[in-house]
LOBA-187109 format. One record per atom (N, C-alpha, C): residue in three letters; x, y, z. Coordinates in steps of 0.1 Angstrom, whole numbers, plus 2048, in hexadecimal, padded with zeros to 3 digits. Each point is the difference from the previous one (the first is absolute). Layout:
! residues N
ALAXYZ;...
//
This chain:
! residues 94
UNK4931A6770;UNK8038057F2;UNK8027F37F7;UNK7FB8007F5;UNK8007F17F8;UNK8108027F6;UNK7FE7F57FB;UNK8158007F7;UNK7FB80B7F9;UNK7F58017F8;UNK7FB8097F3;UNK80580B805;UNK7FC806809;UNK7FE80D802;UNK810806808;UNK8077F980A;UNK80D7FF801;UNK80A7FE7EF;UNK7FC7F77F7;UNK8048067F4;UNK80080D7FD;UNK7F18037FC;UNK7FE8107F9;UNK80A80880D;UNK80380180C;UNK80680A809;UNK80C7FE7FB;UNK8087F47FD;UNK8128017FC;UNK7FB8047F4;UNK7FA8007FB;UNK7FE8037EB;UNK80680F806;UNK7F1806805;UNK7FF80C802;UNK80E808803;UNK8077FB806;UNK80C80280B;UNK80C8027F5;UNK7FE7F77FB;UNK80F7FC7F0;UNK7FF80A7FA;UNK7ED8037FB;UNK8018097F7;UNK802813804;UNK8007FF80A;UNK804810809;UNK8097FE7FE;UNK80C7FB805;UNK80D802800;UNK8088027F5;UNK7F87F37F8;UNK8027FF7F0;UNK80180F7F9;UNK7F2804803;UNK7FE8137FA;UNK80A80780D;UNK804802807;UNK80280B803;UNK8127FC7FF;UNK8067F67FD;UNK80C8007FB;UNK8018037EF;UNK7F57FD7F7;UNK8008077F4;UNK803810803;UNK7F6804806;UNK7FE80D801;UNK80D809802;UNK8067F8807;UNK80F808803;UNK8087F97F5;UNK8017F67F7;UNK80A8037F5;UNK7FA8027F1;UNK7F3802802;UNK7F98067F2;UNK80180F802;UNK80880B7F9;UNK7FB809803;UNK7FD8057EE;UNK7F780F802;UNK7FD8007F0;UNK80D80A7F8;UNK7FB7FC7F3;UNK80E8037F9;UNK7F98087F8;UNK80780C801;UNK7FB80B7F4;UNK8088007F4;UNK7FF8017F2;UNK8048007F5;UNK80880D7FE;UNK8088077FA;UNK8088077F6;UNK7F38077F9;UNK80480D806;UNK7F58087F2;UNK8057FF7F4;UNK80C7FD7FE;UNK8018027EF;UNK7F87F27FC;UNK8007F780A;UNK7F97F47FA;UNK7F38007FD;UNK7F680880B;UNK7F68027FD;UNK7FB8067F3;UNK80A80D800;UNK7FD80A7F9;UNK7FF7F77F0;UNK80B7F97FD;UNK8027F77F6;UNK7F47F57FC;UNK7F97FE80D;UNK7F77F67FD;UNK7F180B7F9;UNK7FA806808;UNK7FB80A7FF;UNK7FF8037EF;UNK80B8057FD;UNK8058047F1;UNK7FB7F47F7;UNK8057F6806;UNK7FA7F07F4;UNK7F57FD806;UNK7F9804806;UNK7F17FA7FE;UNK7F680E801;UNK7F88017F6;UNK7F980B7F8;UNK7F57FB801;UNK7F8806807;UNK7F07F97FC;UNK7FE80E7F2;UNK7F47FA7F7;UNK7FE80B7F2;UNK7FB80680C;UNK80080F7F6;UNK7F380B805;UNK7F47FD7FF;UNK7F9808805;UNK7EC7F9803;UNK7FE8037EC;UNK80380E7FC;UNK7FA7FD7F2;UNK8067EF7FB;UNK8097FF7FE;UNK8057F37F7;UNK7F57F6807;UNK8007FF80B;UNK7F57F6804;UNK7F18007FC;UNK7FF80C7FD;UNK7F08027FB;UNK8007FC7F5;UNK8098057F5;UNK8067FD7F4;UNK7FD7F37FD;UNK8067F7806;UNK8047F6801;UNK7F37F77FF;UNK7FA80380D;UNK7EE7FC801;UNK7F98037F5;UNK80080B7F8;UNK7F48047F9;UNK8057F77F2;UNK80B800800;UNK8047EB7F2;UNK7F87F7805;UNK7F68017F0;UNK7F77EF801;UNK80A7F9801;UNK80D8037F9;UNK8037F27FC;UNK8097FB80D;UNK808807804;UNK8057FE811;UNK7F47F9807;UNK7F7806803;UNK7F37FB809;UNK8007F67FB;UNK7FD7FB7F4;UNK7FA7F27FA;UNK80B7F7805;UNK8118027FE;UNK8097F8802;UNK7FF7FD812;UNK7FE80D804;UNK8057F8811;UNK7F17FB804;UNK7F38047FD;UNK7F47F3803;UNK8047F37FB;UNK8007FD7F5;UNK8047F37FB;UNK80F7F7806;UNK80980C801;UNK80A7F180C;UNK7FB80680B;UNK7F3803805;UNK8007FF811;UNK7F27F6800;UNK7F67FD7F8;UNK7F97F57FA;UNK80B7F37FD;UNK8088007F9;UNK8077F37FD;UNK8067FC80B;UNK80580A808;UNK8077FA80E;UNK7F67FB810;UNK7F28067F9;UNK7F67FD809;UNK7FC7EE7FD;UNK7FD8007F4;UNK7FE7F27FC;UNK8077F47FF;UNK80F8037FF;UNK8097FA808;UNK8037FD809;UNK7FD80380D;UNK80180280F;UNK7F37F57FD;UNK7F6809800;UNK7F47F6800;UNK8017F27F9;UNK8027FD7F9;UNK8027F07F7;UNK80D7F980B;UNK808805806;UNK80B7FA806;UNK7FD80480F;UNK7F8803805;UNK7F97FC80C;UNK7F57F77FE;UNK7F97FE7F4;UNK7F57F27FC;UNK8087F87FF;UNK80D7FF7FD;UNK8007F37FF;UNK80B7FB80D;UNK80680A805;UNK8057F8811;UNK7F17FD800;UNK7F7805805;UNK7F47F9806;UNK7F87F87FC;UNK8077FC7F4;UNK7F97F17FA;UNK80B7F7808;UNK80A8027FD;UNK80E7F8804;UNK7FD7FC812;UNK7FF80B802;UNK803801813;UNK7F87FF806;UNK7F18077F9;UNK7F4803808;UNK7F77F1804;UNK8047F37F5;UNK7F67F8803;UNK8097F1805;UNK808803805;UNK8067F5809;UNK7F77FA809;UNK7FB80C80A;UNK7F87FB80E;UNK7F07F47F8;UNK7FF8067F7;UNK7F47F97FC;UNK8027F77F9;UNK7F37EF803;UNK8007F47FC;UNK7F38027F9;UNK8047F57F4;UNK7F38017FA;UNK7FC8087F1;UNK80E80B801;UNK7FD8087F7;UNK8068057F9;
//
């Protein structure tokens, strides 16, 4: 058996014991229904009309295309230029 593989067997070994002593002091924790109930209460998704509603506004549509375009071309310009920055290290000459 080579050191490598005698490694991965103690890894292996640490990490069983490791899980099965979590296992006995993680146990799961149920919440308070009033807590639930409370959460539940503050978060509202709209009804499906308000959402259709909502859709059939040019002017809503126009607003969330345009910042989901501005945040696309942002990402894009700030990944061009790490890879001006980063991308041309390995290369001589250029």
């Amino acid at each position: 058996m080579s050191r490598r593989q005698k490694l991965i067997d103690a890894s292996k070994e640490h990490i069983g014991a490791l899980e099965a002593r979590l296992a006995g002091a993680l146990q799961p924790v149920h919440p308070p229904r009033e807590v639930v109930h409370r959460l539940r209460d503050r978060i509202r998704l709209p009804e499906p009309r308000l959402i259709a509603r909502r859709l059939s506004d040019w002017e809503f549509v126009l607003i969330v295309t345009g910042s989901v375009m501005s945040v696309a071309v942002v990402i894009l310009t700030a990944a061009r230029a790490l890879f001006h920055l980063f991308g041309r290290r390995g290369r001589v000459g250029t």
